[in-house]
N, C-alpha and C positions, 0 to 999 in steps of 0.2 A: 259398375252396375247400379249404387246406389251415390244419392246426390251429400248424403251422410256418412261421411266417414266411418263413425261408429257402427252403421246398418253393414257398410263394407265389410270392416273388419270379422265381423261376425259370421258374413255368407262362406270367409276364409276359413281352411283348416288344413295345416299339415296333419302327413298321414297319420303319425304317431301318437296322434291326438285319441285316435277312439280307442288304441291302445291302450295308453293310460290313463284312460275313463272305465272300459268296458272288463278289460283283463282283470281287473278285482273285484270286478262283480261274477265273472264266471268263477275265480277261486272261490268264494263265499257261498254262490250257489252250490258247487262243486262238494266244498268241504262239508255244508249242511248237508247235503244229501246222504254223506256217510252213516249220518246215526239215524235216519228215516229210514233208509233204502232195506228192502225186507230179505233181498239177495241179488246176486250178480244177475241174474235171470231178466227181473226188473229192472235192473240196471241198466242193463245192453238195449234190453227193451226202451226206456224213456229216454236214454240218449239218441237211439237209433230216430227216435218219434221224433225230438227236440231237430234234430240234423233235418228231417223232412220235413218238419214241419216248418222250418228255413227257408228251403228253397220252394217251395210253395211260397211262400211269403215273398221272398224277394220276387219271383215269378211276376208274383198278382200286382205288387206294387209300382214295380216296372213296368207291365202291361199296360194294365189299368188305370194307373194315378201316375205314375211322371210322364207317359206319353198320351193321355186325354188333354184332348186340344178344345178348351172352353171358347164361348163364342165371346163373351164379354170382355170389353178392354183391361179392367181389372184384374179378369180368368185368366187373358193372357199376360199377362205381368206378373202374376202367380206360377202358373207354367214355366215359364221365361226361368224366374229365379230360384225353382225347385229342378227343372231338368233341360230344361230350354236351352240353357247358356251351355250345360256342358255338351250338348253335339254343335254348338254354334263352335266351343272352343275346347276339344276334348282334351288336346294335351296342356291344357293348366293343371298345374300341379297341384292348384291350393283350392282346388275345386272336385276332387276324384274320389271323396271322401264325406260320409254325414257330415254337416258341421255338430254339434253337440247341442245346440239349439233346438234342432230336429231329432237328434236320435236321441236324445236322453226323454223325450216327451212319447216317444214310439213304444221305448224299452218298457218305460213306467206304465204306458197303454195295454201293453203285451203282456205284462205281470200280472195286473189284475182281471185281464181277462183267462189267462192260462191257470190265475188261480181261483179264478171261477170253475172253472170245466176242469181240471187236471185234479184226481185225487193228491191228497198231500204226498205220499208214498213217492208217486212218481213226480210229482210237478218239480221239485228240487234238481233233480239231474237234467230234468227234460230244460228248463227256463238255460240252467247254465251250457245247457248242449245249441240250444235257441241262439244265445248271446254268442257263443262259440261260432257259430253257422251267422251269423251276421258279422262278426271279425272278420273270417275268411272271406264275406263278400268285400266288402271294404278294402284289406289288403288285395286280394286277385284283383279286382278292380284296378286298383293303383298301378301292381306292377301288368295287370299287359297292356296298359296305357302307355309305360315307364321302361319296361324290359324288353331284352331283346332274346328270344329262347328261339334253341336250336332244332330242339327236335321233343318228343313226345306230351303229356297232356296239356302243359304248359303252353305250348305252339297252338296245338288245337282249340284251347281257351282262349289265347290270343284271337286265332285267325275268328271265331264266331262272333268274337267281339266288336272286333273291327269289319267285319261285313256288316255287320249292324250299324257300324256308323257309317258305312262310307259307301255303301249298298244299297241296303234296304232295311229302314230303321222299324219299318213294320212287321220286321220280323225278328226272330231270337233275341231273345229277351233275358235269358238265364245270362247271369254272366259266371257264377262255379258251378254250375250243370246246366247239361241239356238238355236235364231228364223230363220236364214239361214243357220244354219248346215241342219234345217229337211227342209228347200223350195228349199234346192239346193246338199239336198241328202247325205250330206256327214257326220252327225251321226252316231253313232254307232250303228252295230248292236245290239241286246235286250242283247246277251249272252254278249259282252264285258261290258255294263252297269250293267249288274249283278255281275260282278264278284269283 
C-alpha cells in the first residue's frame, strides 16, 4: 500500500496489539472509578452510558468517516488507506484492526472530550466502559472476518457483517450491534438478510 516500508509497517497490526495497548487503560480507568464512583447505581449507570456511547461512536464513524468518498485525489488516498483497502481486501488479517497510530490519537481525543462533559463521578467508569466498547469492536471485527460460528449472535454478527461487504456496503454499519443501523434506518432490507 505504501512506497516506504516503514509507512507499511505501521498501517499493519496484529489483533493483539490493541489488546495490549487498550486493556490497561480500561483496568486504570476501572480501578480509579472505585474510590470516585458514589454507588452502584452510578455505576451501572456510566458503564451502561460508556457501552452506548460506543456504539454510537463506532456507528458514526463507520458511516460517516471511513465510508465518505472525498472528490480530491489525495481524499481518496486517504480513504483508500483508512477504510478503502479493507473492503478492496477484507480478509487481511493484519488489516482488521486500529493500528495504534490511529487509535491511541482517538482515545486521547475521546478523553478530553468526555472529560469535558462527563462529571468527574461518572467520567471514570464511563471512559473505561468507552475503551471497553471499542475492544469488543476490534476483536468481533476480527473474528467474523476470521471465524467460522455455528449458530446464534455470533452468526448473526457475522452474517450483517458480511452483507455489508459483499452486498451492500451502504448499508449496516454497526459491526457489535445493530442497534442504530434499524433507529437510523440504514439495515438491510429483509431480502438482502436472507440471502
Amino acid at each position: 500500500m505504501f512506497k516506504a516500508d516503514w509507512m507499511e509497517a505501521l498501517s499493519k497490526v496484529h489483533w493483539s496489539v490493541p489488546l495490549i495497548v487498550f486493556v490497561p487503560v480500561v483496568a486504570y480507568f476501572g480501578w480509579k472509578s472505585t474510590f470516585i464512583q458514589s454507588g452502584l447505581l452510578s455505576y451501572l449507570i456510566s458503564i451502561g452510558g460508556g457501552l452506548l456511547v460506543w456504539t454510537l461512536t463506532e456507528y458514526i464513524l463507520h458511516r460517516f468517516i471511513f465510508h465518505f468518498v472525498p472528490k480530491s485525489s489525495w481524499g481518496l488516498r486517504l480513504h483508500f488507506i483508512f477504510h478503502g483497502v479493507h473492503h478492496d481486501y477484507p480478509n487481511d488479517a493484519n488489516r482488521l484492526v486500529l493500528p495504534p497510530s490511529v487509535s491511541i490519537l482517538l482515545a486521547t481525543a475521546f478523553y478530553f472530550l468526555f472529560a469535558w462533559l462527563i462529571p468527574t463521578e461518572y467520567f471514570y467508569s464511563f471512559f473505561a466502559a468507552f475503551i471497553a466498547g471499542y475492544l469488543s469492536y476490534d476483536m468481533t471485527h476480527y473474528a467474523v472476518h476470521h471465524a467460522n460460528f455455528k449458530s446464534g449472535l455470533w452468526k448473526k454478527l457475522k452474517h450483517h457483517h458480511m452483507t455489508h461487504h459483499y452486498q451492500d456496503p451502504s448499508r449496516g454499519y454497526g459491526v457489535t450491534s445493530k442497534l442504530w443501523d434499524l433507529m437510523l434506518r440504514s439495515d438491510f432490507n429483509k431480502e438482502a438478510e436472507n440471502l
